[in-house]
BALUM-732857 format. One line per 2 residues: their letters; for each residue x, y, z of C-alpha. Coordinates in nm, 2 decimals. Layout:
<sites>
a	X:Y:Z ~ ...
</sites>
This chain:
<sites>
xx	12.17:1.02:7.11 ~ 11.93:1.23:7.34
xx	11.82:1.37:7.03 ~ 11.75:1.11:6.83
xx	11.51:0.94:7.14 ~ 11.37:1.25:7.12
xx	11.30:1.24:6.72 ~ 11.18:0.90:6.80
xx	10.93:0.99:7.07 ~ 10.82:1.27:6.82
xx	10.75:1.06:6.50 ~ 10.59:0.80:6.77
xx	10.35:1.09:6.87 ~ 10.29:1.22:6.52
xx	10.21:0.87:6.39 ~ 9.94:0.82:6.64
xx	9.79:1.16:6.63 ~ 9.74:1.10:6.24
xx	9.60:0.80:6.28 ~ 9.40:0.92:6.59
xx	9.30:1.26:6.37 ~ 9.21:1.06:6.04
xx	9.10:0.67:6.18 ~ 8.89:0.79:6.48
xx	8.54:0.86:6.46 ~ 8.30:0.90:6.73
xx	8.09:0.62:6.61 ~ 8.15:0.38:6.37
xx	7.82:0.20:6.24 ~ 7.92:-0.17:6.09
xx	7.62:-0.25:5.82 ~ 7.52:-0.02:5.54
xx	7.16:-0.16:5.52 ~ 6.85:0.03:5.63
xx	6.88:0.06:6.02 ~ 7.25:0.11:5.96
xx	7.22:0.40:5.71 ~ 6.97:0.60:5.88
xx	7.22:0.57:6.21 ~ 7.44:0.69:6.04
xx	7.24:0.97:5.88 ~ 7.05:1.06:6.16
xx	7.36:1.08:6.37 ~ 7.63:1.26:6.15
xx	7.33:1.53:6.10 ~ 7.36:1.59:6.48
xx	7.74:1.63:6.44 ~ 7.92:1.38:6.50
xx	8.18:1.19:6.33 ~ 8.08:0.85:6.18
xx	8.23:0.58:5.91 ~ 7.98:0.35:5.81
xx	8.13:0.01:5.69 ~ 7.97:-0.28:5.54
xx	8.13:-0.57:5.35 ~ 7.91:-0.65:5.07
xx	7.93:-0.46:4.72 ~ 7.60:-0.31:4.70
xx	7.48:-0.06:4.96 ~ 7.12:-0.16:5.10
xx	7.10:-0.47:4.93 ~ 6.76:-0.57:5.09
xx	6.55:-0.23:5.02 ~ 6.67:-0.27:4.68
xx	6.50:-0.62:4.63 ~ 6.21:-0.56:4.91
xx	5.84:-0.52:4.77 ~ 5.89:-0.66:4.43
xx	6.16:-0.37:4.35 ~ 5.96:-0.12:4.51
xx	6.04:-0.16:4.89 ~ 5.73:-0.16:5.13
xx	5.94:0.08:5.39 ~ 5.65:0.15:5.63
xx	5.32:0.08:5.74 ~ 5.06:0.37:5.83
xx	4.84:0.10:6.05 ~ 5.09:0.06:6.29
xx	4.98:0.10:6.64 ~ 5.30:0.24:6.85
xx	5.07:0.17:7.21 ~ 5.02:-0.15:7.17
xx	5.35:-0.31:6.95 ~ 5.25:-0.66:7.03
xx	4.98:-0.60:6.78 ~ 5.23:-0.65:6.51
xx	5.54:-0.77:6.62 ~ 5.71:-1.08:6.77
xx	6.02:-1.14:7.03 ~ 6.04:-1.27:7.38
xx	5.90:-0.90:7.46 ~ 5.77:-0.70:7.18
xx	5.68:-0.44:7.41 ~ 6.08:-0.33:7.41
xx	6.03:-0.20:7.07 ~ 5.74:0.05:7.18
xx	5.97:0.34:7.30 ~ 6.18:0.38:6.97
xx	5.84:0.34:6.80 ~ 5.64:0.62:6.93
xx	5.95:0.83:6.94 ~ 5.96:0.77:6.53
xx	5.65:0.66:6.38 ~ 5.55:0.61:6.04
xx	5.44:0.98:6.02 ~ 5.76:1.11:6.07
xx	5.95:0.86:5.80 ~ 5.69:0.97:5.55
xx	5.76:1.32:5.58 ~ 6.09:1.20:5.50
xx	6.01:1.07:5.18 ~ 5.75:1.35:5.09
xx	6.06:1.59:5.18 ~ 6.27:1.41:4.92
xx	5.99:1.40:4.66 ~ 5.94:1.02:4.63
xx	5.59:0.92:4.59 ~ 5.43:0.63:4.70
xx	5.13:0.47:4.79 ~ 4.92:0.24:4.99
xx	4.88:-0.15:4.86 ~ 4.74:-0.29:5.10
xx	4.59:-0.31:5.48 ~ 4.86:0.04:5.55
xx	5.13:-0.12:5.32 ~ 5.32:0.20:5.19
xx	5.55:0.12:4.86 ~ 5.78:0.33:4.67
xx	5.58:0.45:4.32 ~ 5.84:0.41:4.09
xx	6.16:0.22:4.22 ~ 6.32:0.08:4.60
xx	6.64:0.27:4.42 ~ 6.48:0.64:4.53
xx	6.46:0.50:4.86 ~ 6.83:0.40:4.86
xx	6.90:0.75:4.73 ~ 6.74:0.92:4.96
xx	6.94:0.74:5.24 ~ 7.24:0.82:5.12
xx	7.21:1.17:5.03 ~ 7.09:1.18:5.41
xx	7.41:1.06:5.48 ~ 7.61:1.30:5.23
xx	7.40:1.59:5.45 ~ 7.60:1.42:5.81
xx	7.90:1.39:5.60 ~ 7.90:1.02:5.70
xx	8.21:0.82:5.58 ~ 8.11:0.54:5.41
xx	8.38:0.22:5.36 ~ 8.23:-0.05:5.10
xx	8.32:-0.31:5.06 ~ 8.53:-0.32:5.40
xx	8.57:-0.62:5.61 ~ 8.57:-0.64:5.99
xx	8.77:-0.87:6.16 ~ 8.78:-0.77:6.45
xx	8.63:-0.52:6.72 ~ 8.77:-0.51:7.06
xx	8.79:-0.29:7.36 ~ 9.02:-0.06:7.49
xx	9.15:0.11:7.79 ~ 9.12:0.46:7.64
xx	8.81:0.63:7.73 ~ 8.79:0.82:7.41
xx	8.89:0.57:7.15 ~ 8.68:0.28:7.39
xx	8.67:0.07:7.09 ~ 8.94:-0.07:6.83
xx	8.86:-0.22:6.47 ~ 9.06:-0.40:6.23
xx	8.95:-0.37:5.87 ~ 9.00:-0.47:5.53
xx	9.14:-0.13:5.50 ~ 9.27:-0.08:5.81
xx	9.27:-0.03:6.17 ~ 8.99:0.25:6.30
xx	8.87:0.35:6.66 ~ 8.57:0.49:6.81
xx	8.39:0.60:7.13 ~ 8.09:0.38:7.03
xx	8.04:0.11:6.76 ~ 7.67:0.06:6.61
xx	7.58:-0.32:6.52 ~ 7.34:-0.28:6.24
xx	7.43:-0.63:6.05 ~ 7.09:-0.78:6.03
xx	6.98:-1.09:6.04 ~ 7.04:-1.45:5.82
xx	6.81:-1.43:5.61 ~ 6.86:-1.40:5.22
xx	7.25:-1.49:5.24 ~ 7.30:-1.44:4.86
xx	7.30:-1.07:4.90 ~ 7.56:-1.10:5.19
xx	7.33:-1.21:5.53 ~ 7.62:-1.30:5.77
xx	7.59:-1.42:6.18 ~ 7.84:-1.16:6.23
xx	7.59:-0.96:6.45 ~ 7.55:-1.27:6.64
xx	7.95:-1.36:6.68 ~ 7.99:-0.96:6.85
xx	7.68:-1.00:7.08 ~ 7.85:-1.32:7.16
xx	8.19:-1.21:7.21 ~ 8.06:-0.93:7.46
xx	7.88:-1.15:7.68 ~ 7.53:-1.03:7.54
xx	7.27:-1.33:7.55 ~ 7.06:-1.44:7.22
xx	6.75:-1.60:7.13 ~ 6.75:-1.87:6.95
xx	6.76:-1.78:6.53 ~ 6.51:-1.97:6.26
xx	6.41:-1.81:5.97 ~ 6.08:-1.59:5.94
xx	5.83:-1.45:5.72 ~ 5.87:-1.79:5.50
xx	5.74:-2.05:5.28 ~ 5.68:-2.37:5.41
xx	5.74:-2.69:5.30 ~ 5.56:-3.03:5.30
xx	5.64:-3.42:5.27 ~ 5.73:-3.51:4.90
xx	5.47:-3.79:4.88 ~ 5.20:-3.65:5.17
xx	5.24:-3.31:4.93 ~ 5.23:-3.48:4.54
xx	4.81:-3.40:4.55 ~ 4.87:-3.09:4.58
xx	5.20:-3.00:4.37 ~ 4.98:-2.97:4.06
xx	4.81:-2.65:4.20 ~ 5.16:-2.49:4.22
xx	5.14:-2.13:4.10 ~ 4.75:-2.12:4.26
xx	4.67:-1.85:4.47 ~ 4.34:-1.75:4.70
xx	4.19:-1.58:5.00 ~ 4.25:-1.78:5.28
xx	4.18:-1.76:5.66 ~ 4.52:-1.96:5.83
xx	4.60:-2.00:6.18 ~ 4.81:-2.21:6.43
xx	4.82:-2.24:6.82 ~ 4.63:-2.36:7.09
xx	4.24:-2.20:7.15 ~ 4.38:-2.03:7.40
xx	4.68:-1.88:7.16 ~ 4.56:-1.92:6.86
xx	4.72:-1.66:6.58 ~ 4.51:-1.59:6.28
xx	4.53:-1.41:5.92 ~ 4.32:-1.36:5.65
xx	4.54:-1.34:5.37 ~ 4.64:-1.48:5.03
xx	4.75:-1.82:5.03 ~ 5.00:-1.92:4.71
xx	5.04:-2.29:4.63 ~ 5.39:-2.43:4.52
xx	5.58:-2.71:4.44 ~ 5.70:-2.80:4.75
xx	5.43:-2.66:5.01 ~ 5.28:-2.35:5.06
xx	5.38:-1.95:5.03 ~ 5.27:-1.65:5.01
xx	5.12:-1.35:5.26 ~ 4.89:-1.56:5.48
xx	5.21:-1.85:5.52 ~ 5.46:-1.59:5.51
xx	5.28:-1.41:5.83 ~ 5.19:-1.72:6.02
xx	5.57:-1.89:5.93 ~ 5.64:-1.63:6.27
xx	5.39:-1.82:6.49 ~ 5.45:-2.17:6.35
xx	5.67:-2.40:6.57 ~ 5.79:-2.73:6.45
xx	5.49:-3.00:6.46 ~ 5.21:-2.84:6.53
xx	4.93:-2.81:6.25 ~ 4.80:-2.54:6.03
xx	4.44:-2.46:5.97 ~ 4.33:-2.33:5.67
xx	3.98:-2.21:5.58 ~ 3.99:-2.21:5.21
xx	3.64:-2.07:5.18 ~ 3.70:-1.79:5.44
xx	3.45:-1.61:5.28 ~ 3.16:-1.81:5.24
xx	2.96:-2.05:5.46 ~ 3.02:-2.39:5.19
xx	2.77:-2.66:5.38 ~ 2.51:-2.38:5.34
xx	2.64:-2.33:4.97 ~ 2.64:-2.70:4.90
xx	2.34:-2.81:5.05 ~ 2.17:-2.52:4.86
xx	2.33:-2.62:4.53 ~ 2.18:-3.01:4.59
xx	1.81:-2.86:4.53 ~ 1.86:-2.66:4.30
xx	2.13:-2.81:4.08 ~ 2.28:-3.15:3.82
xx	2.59:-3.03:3.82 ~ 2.90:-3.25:3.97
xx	3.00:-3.14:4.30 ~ 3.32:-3.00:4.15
xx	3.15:-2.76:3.86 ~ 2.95:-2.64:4.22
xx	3.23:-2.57:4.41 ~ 3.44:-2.39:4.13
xx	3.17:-2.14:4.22 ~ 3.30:-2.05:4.54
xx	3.66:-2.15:4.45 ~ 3.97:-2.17:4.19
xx	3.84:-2.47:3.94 ~ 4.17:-2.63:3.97
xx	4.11:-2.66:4.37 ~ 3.76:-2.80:4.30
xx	3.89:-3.07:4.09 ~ 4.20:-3.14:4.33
xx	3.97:-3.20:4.62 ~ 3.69:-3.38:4.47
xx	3.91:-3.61:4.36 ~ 4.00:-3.72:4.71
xx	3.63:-3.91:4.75 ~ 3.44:-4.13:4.55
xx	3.16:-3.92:4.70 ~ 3.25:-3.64:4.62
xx	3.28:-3.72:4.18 ~ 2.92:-3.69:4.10
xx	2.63:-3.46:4.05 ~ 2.56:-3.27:4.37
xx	2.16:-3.39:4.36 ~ 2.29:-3.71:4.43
xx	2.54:-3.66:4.69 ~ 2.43:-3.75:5.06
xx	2.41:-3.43:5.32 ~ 2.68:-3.62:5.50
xx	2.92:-3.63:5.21 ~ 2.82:-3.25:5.12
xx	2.92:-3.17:5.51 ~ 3.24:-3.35:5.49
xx	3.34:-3.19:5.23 ~ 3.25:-2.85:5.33
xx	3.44:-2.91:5.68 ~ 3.76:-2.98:5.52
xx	3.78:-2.71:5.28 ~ 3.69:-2.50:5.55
xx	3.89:-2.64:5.84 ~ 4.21:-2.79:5.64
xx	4.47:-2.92:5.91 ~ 4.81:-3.01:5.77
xx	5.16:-3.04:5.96 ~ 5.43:-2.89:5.76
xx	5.76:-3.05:5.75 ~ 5.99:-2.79:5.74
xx	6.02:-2.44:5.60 ~ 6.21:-2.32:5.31
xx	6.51:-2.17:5.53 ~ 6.72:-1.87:5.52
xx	6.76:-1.85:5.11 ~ 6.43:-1.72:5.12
xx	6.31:-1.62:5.44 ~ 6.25:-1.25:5.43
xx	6.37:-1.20:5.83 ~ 6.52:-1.39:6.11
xx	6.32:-1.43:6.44 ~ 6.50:-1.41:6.75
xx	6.91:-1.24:6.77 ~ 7.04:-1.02:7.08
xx	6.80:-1.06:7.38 ~ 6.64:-0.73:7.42
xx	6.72:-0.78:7.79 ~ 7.03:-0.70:7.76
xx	6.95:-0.39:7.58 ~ 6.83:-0.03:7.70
xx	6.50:0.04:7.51 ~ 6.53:0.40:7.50
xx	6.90:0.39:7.34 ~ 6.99:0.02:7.19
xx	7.29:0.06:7.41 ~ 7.40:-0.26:7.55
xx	7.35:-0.20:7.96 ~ 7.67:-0.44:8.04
xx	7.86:-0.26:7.69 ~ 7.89:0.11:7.75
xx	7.91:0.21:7.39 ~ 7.81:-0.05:7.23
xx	7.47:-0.07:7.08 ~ 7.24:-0.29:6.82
xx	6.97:-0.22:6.61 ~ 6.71:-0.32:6.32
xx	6.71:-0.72:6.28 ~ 6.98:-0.84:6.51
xx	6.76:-0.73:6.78 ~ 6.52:-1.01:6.89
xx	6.25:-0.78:6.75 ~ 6.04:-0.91:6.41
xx	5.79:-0.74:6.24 ~ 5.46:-0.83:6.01
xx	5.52:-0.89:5.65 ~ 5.38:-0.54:5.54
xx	5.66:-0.25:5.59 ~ 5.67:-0.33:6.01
xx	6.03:-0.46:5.96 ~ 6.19:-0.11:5.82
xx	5.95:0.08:6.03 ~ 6.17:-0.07:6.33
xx	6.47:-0.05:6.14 ~ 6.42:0.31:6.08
xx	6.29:0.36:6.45 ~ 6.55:0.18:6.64
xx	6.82:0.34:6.44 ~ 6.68:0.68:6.52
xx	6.69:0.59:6.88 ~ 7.04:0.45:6.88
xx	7.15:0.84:6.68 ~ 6.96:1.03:6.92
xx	7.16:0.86:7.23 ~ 7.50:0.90:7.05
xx	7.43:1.29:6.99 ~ 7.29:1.35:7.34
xx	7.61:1.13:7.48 ~ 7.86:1.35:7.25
xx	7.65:1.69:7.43 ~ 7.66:1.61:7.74
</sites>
């Protein structure tokens, strides 16, 4: 009988040391996207032991499909001193310490070290030359190098902790149960849920007591009234240099970007950048002739010209916009010689100061980020470790951090995760 308590005790302490020796790791990072690989890579290269789990199918879903196929993963204009400059949250300034501790520079001379070329688009925009895919590579043969163990697809369903100091934190899984000494959220935002955006980041912030901002989509189209809008649905597809801004004087945020008409309302870089600044039911204003001084133009045009007001303006802007707007006035539908200075000026203000109200935005489908997620109060800046959560730490877009349209976003996602491995490695040392 003794004997057989003892064999019992034995196979007890066998089972749990295999599961112990094989299912713990000392970090287990939950989201195979870009902050979550480059955790992961960064931190098995310093030794430790990490399983990287995500649910969806395809690993880094959102470089893949990022820049038009050729993933704009940093920008060179970034200013690490002064983060407000380019980024949004209740304190943008929380992001400056992971930034200056992994700029730009240094994720270049990643890519340069793998061979990848790229090149500059556009105001610092750095894009992959041939395909997102030898971005995606690159991450995971970063990984192979920390001899990161990767699960996908793998479910979570739940993460709780424990009482042992070691194994601090226990999973359940789609393939079974795991442990670790720290557990990375690197989940991501809402946006784009078709490629797998969950709240699930959200949920564990939630579940350990860490406070969030409020969520609404980002870097986003937005929309308009059906009827207020039908004037302008026929110059869907039309796109020009704009100057857009929203805000008080005293607040006002402004961009001089591309401006892309649609069906429904209004896209492209110059909404997509404001969409972060917008809040429900205040105006836009849109100089449509940001580059040129249009009463002077106009006026100018009236000595010297027969032409309708509309074969003028196509001068300065797309034809199809000069017809849409002169067909708003009677005034405006004839030669230019015979159009009073007060008619000219009217026109010229609201091409140059357009104010419109939009209803709505185009939502999560095809917002490129989500604004707001964990409160970065709750957060250490220097680690992403949760101060209340001892070993438990969040990174790239579930942090109430957002970026520009223009590579900003992965250039935090790459930052933040490098903080978050640095941490783990120095913890593990110490």
């Amino acid at each position: 009988m003794r004997q057989s308590r003892v064999r019992q005790r034995a196979t007890r302490f066998f089972c749990f040391c295999r599961v112990y020796t094989f299912h713990h790791f000392d970090a287990i990072i939950i989201g195979a996207g870009a902050a979550g690989l480059f955790c992961a890579a960064h931190a098995g290269q310093r030794g430790l032991r990490v399983l990287l789990i995500d649910h969806a199918e395809k690993v880094a879903e959102k470089i893949r499909i990022s820049g038009g196929g050729r993933c704009n993963f940093t920008n060179r204009d970034l200013d690490v001193r002064a983060p407000h400059k380019h980024f949004v949250g209740q304190n943008p300034q929380f992001c400056r310490s992971a930034l200056s501790r992994y700029t730009p520079a240094d994720f270049i001379a990643l890519v340069d070290k793998h061979g990848i070329g790229h090149h500059e688009k556009h105001k610092g925009q750095l894009f992959a030359d041939r395909s997102a895919e030898d971005l995606i590579a690159m991450l995971l043969a970063e990984c192979a190098d920390g001899k990161v163990e990767r699960w996908q697809p793998c479910a979570v369903t739940s993460v709780s902790r424990t009482d042992d100091d070691v194994a601090r934190y226990a999973l359940e899984t789609s393939r079974g149960a795991v442990s670790a000494h720290n557990v990375v959220i690197a989940t991501g935002g809402l946006s784009i849920p078709k490629i797998g955006a969950t709240d699930f980041g959200y949920r564990i912030a939630t579940q350990f007591d860490l406070p969030l901002i409020e969520r609404r989509p980002g870097l986003v189209p937005m929309t308009f009234d059906g009827a207020a809008w039908e004037p302008y649905a026929q110059l869907a597809g039309l796109a020009l240099p704009v100057e857009i801004s929203t805000g008080s004087k005293k607040e006002r945020m402004a961009f001089v970007e591309d401006l892309l008409f649609t069906h429904r309302g209004l896209s492209g870089p110059a909404v997509l950048q404001i969409s972060s600044y917008w809040q429900p039911g205040t105006p836009l204003a849109i100089n449509l002739a940001a580059t040129e001084n249009m009463g002077e133009q106009l006026l100018a045009a009236k000595v010297r010209s027969r032409k309708l007001i509309a074969n003028e303006l196509a001068a300065h802007v797309p034809s199809r916009l000069a017809d849409a707007w002169c067909q708003q006035s009677a005034d405006w539908q004839r030669p230019v010689n015979e159009a009073s200075d007060k008619a000219l000026a009217k026109l010229a203000e609201k091409l140059s100061r357009w104010e419109l109200i939009p209803t709505g935005t185009e939502g999560y489908k095809k917002a490129e980020v989500t604004l707001g997620g964990v409160d970065t109060r709750a957060l250490s800046q220097q680690s992403m470790e949760a101060r209340t959560q001892p070993g438990l730490f969040f990174i790239g877009e579930v942090v109430d951090i957002t970026g520009w349209l223009g590579g900003y976003n992965f250039q935090w996602a790459w930052a933040s995760a490098h903080a978050c491995a640095q941490s783990l490695a120095a913890e593990r040392a110490a």
